[in-house]
VOVEX-271033 format. One line per 8 residues: number of its first residue (from 0); their letters; for each residue x, y, z of N, C-alpha, C. Coordinates in nm, 2 decimals, always signed. Atoms other than C-alpha are relative to their C-alpha. Layout:
<nodes>
NUM) a) X:Y:Z:X:Y:Z:X:Y:Z | ... $
</nodes>
This chain:
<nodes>
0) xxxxxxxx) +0.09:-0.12:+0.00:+0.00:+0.00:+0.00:+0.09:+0.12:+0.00 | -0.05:-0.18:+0.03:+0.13:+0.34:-0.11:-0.05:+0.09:+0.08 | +0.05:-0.12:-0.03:+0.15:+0.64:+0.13:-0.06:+0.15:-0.11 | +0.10:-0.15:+0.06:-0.09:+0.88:+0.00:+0.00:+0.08:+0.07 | +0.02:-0.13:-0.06:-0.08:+1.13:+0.27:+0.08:+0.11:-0.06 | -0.07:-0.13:+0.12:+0.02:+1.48:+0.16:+0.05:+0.07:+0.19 | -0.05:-0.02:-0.20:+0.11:+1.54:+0.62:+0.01:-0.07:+0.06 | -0.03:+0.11:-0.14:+0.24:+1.32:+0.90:-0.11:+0.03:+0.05 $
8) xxxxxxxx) +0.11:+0.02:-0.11:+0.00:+1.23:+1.11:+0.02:-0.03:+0.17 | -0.01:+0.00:-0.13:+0.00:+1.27:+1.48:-0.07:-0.11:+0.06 | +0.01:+0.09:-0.04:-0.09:+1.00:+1.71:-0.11:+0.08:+0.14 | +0.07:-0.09:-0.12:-0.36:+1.14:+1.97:-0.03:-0.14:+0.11 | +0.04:+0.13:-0.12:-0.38:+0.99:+2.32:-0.15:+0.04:+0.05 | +0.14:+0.00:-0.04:-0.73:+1.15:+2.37:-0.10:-0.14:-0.05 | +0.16:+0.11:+0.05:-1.05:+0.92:+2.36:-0.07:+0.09:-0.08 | +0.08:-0.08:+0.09:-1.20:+1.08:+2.04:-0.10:-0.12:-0.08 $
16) xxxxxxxx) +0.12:+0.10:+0.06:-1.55:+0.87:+1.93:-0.03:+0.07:-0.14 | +0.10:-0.03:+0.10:-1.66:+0.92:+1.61:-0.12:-0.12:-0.11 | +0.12:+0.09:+0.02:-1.98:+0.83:+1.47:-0.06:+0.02:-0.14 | +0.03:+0.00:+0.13:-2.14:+0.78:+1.13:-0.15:+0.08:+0.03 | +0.11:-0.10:+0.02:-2.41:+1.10:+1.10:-0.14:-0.07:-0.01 | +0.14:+0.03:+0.06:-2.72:+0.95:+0.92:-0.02:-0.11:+0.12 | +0.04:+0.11:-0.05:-2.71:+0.63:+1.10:+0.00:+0.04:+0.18 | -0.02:-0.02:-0.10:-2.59:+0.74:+1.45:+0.11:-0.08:+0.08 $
24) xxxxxxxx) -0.11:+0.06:-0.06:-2.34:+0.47:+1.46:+0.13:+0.02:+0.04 | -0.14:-0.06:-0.01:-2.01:+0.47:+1.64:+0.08:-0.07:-0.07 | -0.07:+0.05:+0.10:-1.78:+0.39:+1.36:+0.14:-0.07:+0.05 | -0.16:+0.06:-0.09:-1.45:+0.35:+1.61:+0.04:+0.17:+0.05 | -0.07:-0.14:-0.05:-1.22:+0.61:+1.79:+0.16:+0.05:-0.09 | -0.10:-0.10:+0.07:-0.91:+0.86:+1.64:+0.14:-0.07:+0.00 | -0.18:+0.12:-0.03:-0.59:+0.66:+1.65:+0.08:+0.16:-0.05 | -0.08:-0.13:+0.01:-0.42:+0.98:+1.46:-0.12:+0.09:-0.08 $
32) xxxxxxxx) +0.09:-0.10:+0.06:-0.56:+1.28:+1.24:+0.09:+0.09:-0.07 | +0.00:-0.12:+0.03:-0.48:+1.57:+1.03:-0.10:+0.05:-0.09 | +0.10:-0.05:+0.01:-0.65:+1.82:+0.84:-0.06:-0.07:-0.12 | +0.02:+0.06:+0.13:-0.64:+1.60:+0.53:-0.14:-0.14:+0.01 | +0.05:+0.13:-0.04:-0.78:+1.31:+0.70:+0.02:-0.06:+0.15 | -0.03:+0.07:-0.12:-0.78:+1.03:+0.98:+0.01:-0.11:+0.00 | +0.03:+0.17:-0.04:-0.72:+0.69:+1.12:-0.10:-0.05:+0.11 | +0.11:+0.07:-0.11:-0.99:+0.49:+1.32:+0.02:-0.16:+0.00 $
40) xxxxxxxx) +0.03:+0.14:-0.05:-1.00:+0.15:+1.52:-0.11:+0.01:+0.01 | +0.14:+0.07:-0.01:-1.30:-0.02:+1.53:+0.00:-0.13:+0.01 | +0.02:+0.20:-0.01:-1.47:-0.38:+1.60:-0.04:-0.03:-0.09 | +0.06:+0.05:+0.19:-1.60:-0.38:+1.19:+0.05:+0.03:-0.05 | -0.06:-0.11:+0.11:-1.43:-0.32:+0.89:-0.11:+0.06:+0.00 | +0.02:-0.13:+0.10:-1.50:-0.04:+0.71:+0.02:-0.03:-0.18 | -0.01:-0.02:+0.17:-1.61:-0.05:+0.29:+0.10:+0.07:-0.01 | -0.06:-0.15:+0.14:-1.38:+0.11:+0.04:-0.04:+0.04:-0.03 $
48) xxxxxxxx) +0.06:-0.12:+0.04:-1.49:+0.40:-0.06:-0.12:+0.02:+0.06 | +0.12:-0.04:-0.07:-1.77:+0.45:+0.15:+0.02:+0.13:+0.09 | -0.04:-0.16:+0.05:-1.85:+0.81:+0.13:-0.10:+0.04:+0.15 | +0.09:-0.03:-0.13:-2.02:+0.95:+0.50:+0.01:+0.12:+0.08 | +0.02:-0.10:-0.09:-2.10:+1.26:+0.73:+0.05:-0.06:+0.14 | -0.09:+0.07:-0.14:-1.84:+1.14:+1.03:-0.04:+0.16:+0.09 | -0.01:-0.11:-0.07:-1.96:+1.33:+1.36:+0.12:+0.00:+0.07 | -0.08:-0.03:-0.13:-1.63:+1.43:+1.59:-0.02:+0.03:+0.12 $
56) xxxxxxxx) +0.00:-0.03:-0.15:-1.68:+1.38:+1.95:+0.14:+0.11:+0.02 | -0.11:-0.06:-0.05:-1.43:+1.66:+2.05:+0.05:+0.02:+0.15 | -0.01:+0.00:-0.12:-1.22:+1.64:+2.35:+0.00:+0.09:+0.07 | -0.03:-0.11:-0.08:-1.21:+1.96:+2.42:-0.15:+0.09:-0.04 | +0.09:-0.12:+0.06:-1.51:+2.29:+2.37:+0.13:+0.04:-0.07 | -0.09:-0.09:+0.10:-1.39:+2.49:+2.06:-0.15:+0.04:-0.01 | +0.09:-0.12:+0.04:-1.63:+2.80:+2.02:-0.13:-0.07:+0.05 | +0.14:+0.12:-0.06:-1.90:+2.60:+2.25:-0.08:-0.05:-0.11 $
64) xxxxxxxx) +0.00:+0.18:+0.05:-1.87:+2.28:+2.06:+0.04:-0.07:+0.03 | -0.05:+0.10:-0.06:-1.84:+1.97:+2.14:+0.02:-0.13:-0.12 | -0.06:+0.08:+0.14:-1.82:+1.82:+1.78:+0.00:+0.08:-0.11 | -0.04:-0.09:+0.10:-1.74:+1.89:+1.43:-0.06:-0.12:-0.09 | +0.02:+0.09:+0.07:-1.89:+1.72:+1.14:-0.02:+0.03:-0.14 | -0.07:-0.04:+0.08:-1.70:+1.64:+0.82:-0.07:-0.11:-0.12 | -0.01:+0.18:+0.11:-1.79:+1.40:+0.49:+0.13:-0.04:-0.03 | -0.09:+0.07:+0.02:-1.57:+1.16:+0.46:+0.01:-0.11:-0.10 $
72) xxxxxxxx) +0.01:+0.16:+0.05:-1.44:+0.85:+0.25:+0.13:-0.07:+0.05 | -0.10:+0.12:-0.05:-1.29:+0.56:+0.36:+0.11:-0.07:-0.10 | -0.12:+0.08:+0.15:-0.95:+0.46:+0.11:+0.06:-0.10:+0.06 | -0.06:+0.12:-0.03:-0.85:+0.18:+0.33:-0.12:-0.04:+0.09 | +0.07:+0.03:-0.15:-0.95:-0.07:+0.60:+0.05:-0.14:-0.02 | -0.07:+0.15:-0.01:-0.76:-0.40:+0.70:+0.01:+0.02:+0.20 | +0.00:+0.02:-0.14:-0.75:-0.57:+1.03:+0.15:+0.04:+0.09 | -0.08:-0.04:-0.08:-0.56:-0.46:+1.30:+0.11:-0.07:+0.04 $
80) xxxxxxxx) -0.10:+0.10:-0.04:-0.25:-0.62:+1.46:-0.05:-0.10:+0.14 | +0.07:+0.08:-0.07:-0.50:-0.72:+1.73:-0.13:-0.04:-0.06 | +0.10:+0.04:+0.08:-0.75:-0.91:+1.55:-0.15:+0.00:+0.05 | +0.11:-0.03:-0.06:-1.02:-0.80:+1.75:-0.07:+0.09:-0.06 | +0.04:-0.13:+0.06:-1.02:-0.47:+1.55:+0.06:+0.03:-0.10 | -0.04:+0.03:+0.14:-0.96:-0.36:+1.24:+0.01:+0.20:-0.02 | -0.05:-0.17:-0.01:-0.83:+0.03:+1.13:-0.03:+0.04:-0.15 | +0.05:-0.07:+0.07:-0.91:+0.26:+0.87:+0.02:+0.10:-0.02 $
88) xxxxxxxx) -0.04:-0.15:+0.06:-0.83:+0.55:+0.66:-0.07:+0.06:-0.03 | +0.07:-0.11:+0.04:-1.01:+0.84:+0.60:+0.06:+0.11:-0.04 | -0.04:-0.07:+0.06:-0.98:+1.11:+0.36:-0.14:+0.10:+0.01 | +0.16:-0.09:-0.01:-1.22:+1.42:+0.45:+0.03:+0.05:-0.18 | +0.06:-0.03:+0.09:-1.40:+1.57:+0.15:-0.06:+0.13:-0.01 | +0.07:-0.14:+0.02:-1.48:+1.94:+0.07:-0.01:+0.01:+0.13 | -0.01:-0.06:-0.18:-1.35:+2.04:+0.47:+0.08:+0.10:-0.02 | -0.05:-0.17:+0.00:-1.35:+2.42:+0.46:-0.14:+0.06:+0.06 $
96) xxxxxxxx) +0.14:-0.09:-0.06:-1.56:+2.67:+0.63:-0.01:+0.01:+0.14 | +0.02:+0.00:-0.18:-1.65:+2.66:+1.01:+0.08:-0.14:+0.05 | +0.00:+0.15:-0.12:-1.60:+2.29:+1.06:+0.14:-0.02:-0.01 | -0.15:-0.01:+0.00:-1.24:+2.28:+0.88:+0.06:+0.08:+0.11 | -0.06:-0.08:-0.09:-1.18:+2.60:+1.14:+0.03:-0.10:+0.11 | +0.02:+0.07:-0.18:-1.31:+2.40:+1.46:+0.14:-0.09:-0.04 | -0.06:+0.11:-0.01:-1.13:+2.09:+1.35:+0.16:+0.01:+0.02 | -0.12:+0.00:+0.02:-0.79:+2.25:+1.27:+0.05:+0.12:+0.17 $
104) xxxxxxxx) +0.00:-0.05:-0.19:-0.86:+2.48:+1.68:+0.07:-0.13:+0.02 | +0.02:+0.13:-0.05:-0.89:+2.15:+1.83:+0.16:-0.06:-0.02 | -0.11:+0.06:-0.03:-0.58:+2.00:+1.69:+0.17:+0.10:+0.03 | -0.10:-0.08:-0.03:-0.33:+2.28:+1.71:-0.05:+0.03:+0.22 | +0.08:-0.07:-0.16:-0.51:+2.37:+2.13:+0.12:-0.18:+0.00 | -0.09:+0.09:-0.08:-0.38:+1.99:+2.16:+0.12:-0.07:-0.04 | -0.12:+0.01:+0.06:-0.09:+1.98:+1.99:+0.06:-0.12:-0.07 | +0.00:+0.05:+0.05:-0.15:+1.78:+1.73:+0.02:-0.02:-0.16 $
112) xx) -0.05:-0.06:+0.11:-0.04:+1.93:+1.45:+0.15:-0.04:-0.07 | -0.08:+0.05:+0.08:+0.26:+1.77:+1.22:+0.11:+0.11:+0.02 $
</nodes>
């Protein structure tokens, strides 16, 4: 598999849940992030290319919020090194405007930034 990222990705030790919008499901939590995209564990794969409104539980308030919510697609997803769970790539999609602001607060506040 070919790195595609266009930024290092930071490794966050917060508990960040994110959940699939329409459905309400929790998809898995934040393993790393930048503004390009993210990684998530979870107990299910994840489709390729499956294209979604990911909400961000945020660990912190930014501008009294407590999430941020981005469309996403999924360009990977293979099981984990503990076979319990399985990890996944995301690539946000058209993230500009308010929610790109919050999201890129949030990681610079915890110093998460490449």
């Amino acid at each position: 598999m070919s790195n595609l990222r266009n930024r290092p990705r930071k490794n966050t030790p917060h508990h960040v849940k994110v959940l699939d919008e329409t459905s309400g499901r929790v998809l898995g939590r934040v393993v790393d992030i930048t503004s390009d995209g993210l990684m998530l564990v979870s107990d299910q794969s994840v489709p390729r290319g499956l294209r979604t409104h990911l909400r961000i539980n945020l660990p912190i308030m930014v501008q009294n919020r407590s999430d941020v919510t981005v469309e996403a697609e999924a360009v990977w997803s293979k099981q984990d090194t503990n076979p319990k769970f399985y990890t996944s790539g995301w690539k946000f999609i058209n993230l500009g405007g308010e929610e790109g602001y919050l999201l890129e607060e949030v990681m610079h506040k915890l110093n998460l930034v490449g």
